[in-house]
VOBALUM-74470 format. One record per atom (N, C-alpha, C, O): x, y, z. Coordinates in pm, whole numbers, plus 50000, padded with zeros to 5 digits. Layout:
REM VOBALUM-74470
XYZ
...
***
This chain:
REM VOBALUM-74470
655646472364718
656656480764785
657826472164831
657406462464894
658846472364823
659926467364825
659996470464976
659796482065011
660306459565085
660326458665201
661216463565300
660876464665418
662866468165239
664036471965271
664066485165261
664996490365322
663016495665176
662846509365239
662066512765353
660896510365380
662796517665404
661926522665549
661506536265470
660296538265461
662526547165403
662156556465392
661026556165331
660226564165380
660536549065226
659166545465132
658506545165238
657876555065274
658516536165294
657086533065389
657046538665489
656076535765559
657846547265536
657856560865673
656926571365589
655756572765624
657276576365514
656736583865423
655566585165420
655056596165441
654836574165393
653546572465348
652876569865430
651686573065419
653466561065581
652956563565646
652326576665729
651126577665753
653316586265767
653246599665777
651966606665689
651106613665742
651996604365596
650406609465503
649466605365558
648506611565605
649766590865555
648136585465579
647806591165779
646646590265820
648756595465862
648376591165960
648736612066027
648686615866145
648976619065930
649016632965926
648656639166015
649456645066087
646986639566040
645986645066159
646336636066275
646526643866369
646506624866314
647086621266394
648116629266472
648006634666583
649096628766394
650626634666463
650246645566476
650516649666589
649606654666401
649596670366433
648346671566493
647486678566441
648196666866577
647296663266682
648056661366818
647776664666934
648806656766777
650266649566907
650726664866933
650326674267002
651496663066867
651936681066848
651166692766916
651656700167001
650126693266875
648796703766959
648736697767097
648696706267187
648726687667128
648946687467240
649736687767326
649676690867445
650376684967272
651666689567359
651926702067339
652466706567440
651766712667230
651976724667258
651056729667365
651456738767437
650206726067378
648866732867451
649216729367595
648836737667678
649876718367642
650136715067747
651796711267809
652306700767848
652186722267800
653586726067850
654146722667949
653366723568044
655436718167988
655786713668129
657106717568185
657716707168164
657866724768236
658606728168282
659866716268310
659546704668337
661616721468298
662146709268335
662336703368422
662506708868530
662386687168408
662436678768552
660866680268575
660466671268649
660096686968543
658276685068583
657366677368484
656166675768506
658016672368371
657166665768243
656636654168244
656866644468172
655596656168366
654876643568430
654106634468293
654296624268226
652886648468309
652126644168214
652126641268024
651456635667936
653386649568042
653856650067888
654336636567870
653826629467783
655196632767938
656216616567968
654846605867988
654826594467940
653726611868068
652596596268059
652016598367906
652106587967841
651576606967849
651126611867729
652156602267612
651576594667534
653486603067609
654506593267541
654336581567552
654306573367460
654116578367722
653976566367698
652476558267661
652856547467616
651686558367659
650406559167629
650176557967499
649496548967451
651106572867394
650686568667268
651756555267234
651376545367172
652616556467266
653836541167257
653026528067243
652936520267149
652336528067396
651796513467402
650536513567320
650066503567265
650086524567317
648836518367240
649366512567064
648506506067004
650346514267010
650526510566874
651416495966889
651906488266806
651376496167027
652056479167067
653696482167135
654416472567163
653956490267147
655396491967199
655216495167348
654416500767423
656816485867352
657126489167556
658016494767521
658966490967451
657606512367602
658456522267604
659556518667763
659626506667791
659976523967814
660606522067943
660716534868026
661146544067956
660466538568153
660186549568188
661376557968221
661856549068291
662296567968230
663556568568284
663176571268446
661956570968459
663666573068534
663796577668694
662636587668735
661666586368810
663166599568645
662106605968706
661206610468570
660216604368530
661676620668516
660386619568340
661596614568269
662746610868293
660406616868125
661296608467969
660726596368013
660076592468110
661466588867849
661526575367825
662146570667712
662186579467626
662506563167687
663066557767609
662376540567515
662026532267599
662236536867407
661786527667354
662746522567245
663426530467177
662786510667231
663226502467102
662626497967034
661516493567064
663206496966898
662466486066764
663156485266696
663926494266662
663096471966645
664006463766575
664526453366646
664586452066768
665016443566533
666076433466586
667196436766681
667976446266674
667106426566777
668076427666893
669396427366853
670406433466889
669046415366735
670826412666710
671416424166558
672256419966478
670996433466550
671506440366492
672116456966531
671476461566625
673026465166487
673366473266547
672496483166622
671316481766589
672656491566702
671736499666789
672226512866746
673396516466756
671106520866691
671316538566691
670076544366737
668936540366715
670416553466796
669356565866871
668946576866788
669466581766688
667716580066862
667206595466806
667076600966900
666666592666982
667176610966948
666786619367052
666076630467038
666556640066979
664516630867101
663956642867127
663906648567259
663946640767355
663806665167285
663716667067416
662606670967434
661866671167336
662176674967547
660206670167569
660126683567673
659086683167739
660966694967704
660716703767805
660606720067791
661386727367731
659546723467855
659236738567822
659716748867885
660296746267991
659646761667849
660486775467895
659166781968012
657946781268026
660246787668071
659116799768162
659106812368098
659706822668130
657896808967946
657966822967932
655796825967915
655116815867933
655566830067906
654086833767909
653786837867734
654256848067685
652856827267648
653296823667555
652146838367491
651306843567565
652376842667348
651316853867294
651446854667147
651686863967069
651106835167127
650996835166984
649566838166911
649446843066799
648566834466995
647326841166970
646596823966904
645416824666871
647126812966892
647056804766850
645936796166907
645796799067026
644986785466864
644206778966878
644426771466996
643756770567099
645546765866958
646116757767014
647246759467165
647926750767221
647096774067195
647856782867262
648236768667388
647586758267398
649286771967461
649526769967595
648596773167698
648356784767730
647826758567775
647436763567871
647976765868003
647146769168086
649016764968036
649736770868112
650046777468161
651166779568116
649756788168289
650376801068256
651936805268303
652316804168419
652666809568207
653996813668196
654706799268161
655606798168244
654706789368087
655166782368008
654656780467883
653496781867846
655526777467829
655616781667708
656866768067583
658046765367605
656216764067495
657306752467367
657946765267294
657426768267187
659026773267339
659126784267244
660426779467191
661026786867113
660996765967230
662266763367150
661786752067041
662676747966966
660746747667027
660136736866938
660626726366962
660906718666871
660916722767121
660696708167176
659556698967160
659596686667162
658196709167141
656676698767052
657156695366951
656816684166915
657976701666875
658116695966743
659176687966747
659116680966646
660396684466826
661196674066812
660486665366896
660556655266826
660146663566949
659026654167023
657686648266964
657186637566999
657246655466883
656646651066800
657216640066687
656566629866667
658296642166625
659336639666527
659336628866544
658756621166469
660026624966652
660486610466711
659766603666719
659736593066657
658666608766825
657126599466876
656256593566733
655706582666728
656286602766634
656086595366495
657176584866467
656816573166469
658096586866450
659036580766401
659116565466458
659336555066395
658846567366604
658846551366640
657346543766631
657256531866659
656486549666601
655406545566567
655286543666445
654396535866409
656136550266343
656026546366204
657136538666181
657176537866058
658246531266235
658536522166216
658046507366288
658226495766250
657206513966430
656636500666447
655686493866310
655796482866257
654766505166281
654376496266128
654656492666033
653936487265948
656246496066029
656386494065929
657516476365957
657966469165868
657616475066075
657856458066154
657106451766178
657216440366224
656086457866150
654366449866193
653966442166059
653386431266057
654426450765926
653686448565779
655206440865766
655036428665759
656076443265762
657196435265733
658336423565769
659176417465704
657806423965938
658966418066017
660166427666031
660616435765950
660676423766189
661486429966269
662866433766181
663436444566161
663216416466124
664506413466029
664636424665911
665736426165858
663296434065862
663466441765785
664136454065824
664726460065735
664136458365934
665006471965969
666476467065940
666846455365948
667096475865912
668666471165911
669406474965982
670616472865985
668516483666074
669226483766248
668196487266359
667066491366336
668736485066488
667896479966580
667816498366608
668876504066634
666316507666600
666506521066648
665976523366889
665186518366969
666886531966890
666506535667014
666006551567066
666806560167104
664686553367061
664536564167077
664196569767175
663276564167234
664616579667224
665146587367346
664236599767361
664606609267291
662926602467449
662416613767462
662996614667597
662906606067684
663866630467607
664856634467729
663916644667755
663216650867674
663996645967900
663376654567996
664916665068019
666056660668005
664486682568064
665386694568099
666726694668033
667796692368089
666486698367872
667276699067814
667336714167837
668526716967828
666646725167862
666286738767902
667036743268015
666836755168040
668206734668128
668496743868231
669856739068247
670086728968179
670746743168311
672006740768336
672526727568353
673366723268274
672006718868471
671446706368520
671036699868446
670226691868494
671266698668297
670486686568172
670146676768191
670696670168280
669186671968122
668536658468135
668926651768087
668456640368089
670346655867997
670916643567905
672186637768025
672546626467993
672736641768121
673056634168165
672336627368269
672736617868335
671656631168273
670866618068379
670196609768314
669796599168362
669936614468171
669646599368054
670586590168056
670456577868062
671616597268052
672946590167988
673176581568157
673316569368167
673176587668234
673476578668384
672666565868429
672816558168524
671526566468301
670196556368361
670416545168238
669846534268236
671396550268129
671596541668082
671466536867906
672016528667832
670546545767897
669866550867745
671116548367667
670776543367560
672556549867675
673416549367590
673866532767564
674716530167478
673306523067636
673876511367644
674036509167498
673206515767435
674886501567417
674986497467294
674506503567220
674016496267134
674256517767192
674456528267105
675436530467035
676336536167097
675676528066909
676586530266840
676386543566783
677436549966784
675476549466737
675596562566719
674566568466747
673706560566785
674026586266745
673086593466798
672276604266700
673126607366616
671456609166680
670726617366585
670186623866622
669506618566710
669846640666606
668676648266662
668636655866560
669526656166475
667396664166559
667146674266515
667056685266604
666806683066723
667256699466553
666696711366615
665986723366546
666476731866473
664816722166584
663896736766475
665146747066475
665916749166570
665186753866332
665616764166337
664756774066215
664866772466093
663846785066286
662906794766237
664046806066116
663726816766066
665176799466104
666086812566045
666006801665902
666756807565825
665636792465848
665906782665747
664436778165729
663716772065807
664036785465535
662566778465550
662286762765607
662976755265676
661196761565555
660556745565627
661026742365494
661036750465401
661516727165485
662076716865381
663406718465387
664026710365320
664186728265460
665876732265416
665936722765594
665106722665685
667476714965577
668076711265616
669186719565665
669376729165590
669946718965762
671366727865795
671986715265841
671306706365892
673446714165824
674146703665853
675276708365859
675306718465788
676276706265909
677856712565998
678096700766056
677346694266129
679536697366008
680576690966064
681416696266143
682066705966103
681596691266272
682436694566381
681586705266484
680656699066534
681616718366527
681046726466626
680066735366561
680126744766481
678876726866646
677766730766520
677106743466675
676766755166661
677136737666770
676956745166870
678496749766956
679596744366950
677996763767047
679116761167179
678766758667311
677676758367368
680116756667354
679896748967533
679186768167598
679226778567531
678766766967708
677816780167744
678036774167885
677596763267920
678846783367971
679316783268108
678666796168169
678516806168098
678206795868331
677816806868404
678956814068507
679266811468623
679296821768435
680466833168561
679766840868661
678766845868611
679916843868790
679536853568841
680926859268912
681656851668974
681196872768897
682276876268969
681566890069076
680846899869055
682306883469202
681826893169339
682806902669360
683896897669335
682896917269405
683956922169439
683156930369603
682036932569649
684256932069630
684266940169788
685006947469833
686156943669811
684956957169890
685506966369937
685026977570040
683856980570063
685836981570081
685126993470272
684417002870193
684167011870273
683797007070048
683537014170067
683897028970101
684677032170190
683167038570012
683687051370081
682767068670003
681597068169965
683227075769999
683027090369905
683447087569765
684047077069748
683247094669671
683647093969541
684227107269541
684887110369442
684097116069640
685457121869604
686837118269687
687707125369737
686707109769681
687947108369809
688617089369775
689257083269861
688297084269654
688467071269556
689887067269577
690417056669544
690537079769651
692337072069651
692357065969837
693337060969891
690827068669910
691337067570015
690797050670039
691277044770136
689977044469963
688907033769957
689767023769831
690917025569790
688497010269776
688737007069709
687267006069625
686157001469654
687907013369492
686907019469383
686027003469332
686596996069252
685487001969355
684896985369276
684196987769145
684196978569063
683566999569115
683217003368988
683997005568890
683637005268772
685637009068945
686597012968885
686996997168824
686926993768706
687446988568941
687746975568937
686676969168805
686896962368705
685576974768858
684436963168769
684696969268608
684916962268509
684596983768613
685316985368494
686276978768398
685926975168286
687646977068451
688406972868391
688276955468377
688966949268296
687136947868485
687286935768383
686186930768273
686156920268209
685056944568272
684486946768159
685336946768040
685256939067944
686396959368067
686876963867946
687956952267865
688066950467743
688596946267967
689636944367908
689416926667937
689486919167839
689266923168019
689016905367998
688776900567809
689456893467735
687966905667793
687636896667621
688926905267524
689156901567409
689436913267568
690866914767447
691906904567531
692546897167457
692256902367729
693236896067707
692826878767700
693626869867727
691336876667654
691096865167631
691726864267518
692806858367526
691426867967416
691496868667285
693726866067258
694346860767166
694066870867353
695756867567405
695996855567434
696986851467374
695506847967502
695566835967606
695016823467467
695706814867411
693906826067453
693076819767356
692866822467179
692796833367121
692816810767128
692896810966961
691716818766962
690866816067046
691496829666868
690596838366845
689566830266774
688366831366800
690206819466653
689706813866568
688396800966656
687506794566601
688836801266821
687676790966895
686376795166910
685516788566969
686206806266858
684916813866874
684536813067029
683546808767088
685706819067072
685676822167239
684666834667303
685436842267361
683736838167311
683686851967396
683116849067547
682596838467579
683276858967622
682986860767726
681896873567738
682616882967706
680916877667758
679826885467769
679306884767917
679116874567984
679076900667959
678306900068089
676936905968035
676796912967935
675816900968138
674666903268115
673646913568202
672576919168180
674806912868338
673806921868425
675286921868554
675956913268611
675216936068553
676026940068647
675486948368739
674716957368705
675826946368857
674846954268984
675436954769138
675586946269226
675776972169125
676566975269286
676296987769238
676286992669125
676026992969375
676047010269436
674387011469432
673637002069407
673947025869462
672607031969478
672387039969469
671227043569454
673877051669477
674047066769465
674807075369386
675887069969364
674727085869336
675977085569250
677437092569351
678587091669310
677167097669451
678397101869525
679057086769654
679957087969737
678497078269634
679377065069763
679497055369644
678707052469554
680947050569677
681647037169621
681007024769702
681297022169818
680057017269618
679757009769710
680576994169757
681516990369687
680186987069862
681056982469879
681006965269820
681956957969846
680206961669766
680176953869718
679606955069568
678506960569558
680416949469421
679466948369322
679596934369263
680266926469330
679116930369160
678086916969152
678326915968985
677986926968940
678936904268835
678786909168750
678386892968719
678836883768786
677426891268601
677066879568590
676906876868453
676416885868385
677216867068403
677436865668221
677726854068202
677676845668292
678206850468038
678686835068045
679836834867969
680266845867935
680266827867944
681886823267876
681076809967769
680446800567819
681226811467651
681186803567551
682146803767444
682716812867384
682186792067436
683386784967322
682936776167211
681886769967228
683556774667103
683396764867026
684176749467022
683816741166939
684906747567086
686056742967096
686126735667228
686506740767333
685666722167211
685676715267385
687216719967454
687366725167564
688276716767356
689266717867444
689296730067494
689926731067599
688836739567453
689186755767519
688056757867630
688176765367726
686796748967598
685746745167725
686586738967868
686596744167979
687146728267830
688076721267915
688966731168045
688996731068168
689786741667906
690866750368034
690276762368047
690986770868103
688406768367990
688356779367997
688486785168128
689276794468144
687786780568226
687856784568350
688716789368398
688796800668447
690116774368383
691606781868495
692086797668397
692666807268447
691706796568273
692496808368194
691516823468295
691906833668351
690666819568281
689356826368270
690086836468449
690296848568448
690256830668534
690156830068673
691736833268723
692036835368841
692666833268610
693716837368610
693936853568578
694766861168627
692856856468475
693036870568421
692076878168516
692546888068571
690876875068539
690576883468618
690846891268735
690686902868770
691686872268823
692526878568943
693556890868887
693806900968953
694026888368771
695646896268710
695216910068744
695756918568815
693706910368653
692746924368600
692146932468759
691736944068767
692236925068844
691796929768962
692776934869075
692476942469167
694446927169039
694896926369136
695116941869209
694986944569328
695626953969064
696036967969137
695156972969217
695636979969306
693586971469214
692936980369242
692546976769420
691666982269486
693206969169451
693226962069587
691806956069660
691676952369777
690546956169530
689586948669562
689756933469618
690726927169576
688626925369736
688326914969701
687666911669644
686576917369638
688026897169545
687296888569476
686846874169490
687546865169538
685416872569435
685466857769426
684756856169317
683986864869274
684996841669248
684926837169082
684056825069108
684626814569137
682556825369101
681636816769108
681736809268939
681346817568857
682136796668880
681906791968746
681316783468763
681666773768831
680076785168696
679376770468654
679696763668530
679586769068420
680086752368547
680276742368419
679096738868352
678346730668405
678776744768226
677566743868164
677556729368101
677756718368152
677226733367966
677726720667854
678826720667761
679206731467717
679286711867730
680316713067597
679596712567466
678416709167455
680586716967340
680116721467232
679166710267173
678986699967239
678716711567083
677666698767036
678506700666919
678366710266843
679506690266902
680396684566793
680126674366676
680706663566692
679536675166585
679046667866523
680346655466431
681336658766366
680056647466448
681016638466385
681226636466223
680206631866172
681946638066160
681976638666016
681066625665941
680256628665853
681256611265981
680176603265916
678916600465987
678416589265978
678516607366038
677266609166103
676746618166035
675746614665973
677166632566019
676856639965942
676546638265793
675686642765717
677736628865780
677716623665611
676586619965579
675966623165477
676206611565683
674746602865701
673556612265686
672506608865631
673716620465720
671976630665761
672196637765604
671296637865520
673696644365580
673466653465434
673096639765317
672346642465224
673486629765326
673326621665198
671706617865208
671116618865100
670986613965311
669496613665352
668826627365324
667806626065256
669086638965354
668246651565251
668646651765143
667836657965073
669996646265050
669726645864956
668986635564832
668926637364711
668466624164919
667796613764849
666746618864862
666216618364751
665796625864963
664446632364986
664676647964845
664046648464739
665606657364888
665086664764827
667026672364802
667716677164892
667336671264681
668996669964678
668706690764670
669716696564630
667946696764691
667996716964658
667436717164835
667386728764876
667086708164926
667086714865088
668386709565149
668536708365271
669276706665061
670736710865171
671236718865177
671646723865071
671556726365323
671916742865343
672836741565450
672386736165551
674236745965452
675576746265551
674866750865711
674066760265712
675126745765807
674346752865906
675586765665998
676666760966032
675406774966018
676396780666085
676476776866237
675736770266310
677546782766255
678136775566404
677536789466504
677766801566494
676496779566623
675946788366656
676596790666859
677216782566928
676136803966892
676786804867045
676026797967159
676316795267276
674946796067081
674086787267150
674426773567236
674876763967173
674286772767339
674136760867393
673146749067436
672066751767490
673666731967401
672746724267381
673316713067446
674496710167427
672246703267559
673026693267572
672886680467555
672766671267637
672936680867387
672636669867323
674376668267312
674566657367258
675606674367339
676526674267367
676966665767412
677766658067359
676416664967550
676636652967632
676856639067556
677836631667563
675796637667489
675866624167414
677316617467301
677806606467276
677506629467267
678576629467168
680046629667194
681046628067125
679716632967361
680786631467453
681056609367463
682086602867449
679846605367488
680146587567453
679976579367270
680346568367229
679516586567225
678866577867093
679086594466967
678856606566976
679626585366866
679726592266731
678106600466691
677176594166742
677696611466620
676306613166648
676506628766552
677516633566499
675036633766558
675276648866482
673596652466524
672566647066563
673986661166497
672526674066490
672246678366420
673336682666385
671106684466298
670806691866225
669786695666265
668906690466333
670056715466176
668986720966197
667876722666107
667846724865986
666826721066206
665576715166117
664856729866057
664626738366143
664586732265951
663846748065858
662656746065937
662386734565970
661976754765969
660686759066066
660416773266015
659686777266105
660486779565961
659836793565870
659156793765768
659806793965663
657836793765759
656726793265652
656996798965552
656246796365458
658336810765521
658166818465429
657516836165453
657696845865380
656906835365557
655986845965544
656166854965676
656276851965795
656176868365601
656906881165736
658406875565781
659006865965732
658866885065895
660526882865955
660326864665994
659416856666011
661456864965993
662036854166031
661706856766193
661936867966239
661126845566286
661366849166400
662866844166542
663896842766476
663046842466638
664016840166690
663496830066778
662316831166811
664196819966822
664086813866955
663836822867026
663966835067010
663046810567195
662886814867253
662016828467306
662186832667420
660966835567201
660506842667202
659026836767233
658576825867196
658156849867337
656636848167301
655796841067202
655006831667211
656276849567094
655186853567005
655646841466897
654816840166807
656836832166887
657226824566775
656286817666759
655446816966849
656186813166686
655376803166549
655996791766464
656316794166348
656186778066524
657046775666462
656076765366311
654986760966347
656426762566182
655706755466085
655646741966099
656666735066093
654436737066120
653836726366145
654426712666054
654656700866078
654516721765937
654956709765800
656936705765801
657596699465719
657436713765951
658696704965946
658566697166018
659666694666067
657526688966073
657626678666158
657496663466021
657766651666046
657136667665922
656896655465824
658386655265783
659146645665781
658616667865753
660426667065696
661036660465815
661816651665779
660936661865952
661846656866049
662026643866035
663106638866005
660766636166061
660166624366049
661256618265875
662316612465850
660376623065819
661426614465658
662936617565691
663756608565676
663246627265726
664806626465763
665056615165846
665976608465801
664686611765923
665276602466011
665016589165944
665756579465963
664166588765880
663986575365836
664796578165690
664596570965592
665626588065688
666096584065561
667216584865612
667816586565506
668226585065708
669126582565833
669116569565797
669846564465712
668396564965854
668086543765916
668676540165749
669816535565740
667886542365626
668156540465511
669736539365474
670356531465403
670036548365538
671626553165469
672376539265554
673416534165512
671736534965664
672596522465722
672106509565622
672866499965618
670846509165542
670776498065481
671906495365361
672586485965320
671636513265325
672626509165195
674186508565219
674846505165121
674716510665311
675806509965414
675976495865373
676586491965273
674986484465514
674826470165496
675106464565352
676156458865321
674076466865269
674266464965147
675636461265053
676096451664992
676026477965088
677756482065024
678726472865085
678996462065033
679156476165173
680206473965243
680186464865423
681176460165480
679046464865461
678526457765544
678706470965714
679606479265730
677756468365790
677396479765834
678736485665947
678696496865998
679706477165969
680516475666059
681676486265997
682646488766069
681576492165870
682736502665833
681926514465830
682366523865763
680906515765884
680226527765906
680946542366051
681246553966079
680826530466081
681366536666267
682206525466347
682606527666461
***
């Protein structure tokens, strides 16, 4: 075996060591952890780390992070996230969640799995070959509460994980793309996903008597109706801007205006820069949309994440690696409203995301985030060879042109 493929010998390693990893996987599906709580999941990482000879490093509070490879050669990351949903899981599965009301329903076992192979199958493959054989130094990143507003990627990124990172890699299950298909998108592969809440107030009064009070249903009306057309004014239509409310709630009766109502939703974009000014635009029209009806207002915004922007030779990197594995599983990924904050990262270091095929083929397609999903066991081997066919694309980089016109 020729010593300078990693992808060869990732590969095969992965076969021989199969029941292993999907063993990793079961357990961690079975034992779920909520974000910022991934005690035992984070000792579980580190544990399998050291036992194959690696010093992982712990972050602050969960996660960890580990290296391999030569020091003196360039540094790139993988990132998995390691944290579960509050949902009460009803896959019916062997292997079910013991937990009750958490739930891996975004297939964080399986990017966690991905990685946790991945640095174990290149430790052997520095063990059978020497360090000098990687042709870059990898850093892999299992991040804790990628699941809540408050991400774990910046408090990765604050502890330091980015030091001499030159670039970044993840995967993400996606159940809409069989298992073996790849999705890959250059530029806004995700959007930024912000929390609005808008309050209104007023004395209250009769509903037949609406000219003597101030109507807030009336008010709440009109910035239902009309906010996302005069967004669509203010803002390039083409940013894949919308604004959506999710739950609106005032009154108790149908004859009293009540005096306070409540509307809560999010504002997502494709487009950091329109992430950047959504707010002041955002907080301008509503006051505009509110001003006749002589309600008070107040404009609660939470700053979520920004778009997950994938960089064009990063990307180059992941589509030319599925096509040395398998040149018929490259598939365009669409730009989704979803928010992710593997963002963060791409905010310091060049980097991309693809979405990983997780659908067996068999019955509907299912959705994130659901109960009952199922995600296919056999994209964790595709994850795994992808990444090591990533690392590859820097040898033949080295090779070509030497690794420094990469990024």
């Amino acid at each position: 075996m020729d010593t300078a493929f990693v992808s060869t010998f990732v590969s095969s390693w992965v076969e021989e060591n199969r029941e292993t990893i999907r063993g990793w996987r079961r357990h961690l599906h079975s034992h779920p952890e909520l974000s910022h709580m991934e005690m035992s999941t984070t000792q579980f990482i580190l544990d399998t780390l050291r036992a194959v000879g690696l010093d992982p490093h712990p972050l602050p509070a969960t996660g960890a992070t580990v290296d391999i490879g030569p020091v003196d050669k360039p540094l790139i990351a993988f990132r998995g996230d390691i944290d579960a949903l509050p949902i009460t899981e009803e896959t019916g599965l062997d292997f079910a969640s013991e937990m009750p009301g958490v739930m891996h329903a975004c297939g964080h076992d399986i990017h966690t799995t991905v990685v946790l192979a991945l640095a174990c199958g290149l430790k052997a493959y520095v063990d059978a070959h020497g360090e000098d054989a990687l042709p870059v130094r990898v850093r892999v990143i299992f991040q804790p509460a990628e699941e809540v507003m408050d991400g774990g990627a910046v408090e990765v990124i604050a502890a330091g994980a980015l030091k001499d990172v030159q670039s970044i890699f993840a995967v993400h299950c996606e159940p809409k793309l069989r298992t073996g298909e790849i999705g890959v998108r250059t530029g806004p592969i995700t959007s930024a996903s912000d929390v609005v809440e808008i309050v209104l107030w007023g004395p209250g009064g009769h509903t037949s008597r609406p000219h003597l009070t101030t109507d807030l249903i009336y008010a709440t009306g009109k910035i239902i109706t009309e906010l996302p057309g005069l967004l669509s004014r203010r803002i390039d239509p083409r940013s894949g801007t919308v604004v959506t409310f999710g739950a609106v709630n005032g009154g108790a009766t149908f004859n009293a205006i009540p005096q306070e109502v409540r509307l809560l939703g999010t504002f997502r974009t494709a487009q950091v820069g329109v992430w950047r000014e959504g707010e002041k635009i955002l907080r301008e029209l509503v006051e505009d949309i509110v001003a006749p009806t002589n309600a008070e207002l107040e404009i609660k915004y939470t700053k979520g994440v920004p778009p997950v922007t994938n960089d064009d030779v990063a990307t180059a990197l992941i589509a030319q690696a599925v096509k040395d594995t398998d040149p018929h599983a490259l598939r365009e990924a669409p730009q989704s409203s979803g928010g992710e904050d593997f963002s963060w990262y791409l905010e310091h270091v060049p980097g991309s995301m693809a979405r990983l095929g997780s659908w067996n083929g068999e019955g509907e397609k299912p959705d994130l985030h659901q109960p009952d999903i199922i995600f296919d066991e056999r994209a964790i081997g595709v994850g795994i060879r992808l990444f090591a066919g990533v690392i590859e694309q820097f040898r033949k980089e080295t090779d070509a042109e030497g690794l420094g016109s990469a990024f």
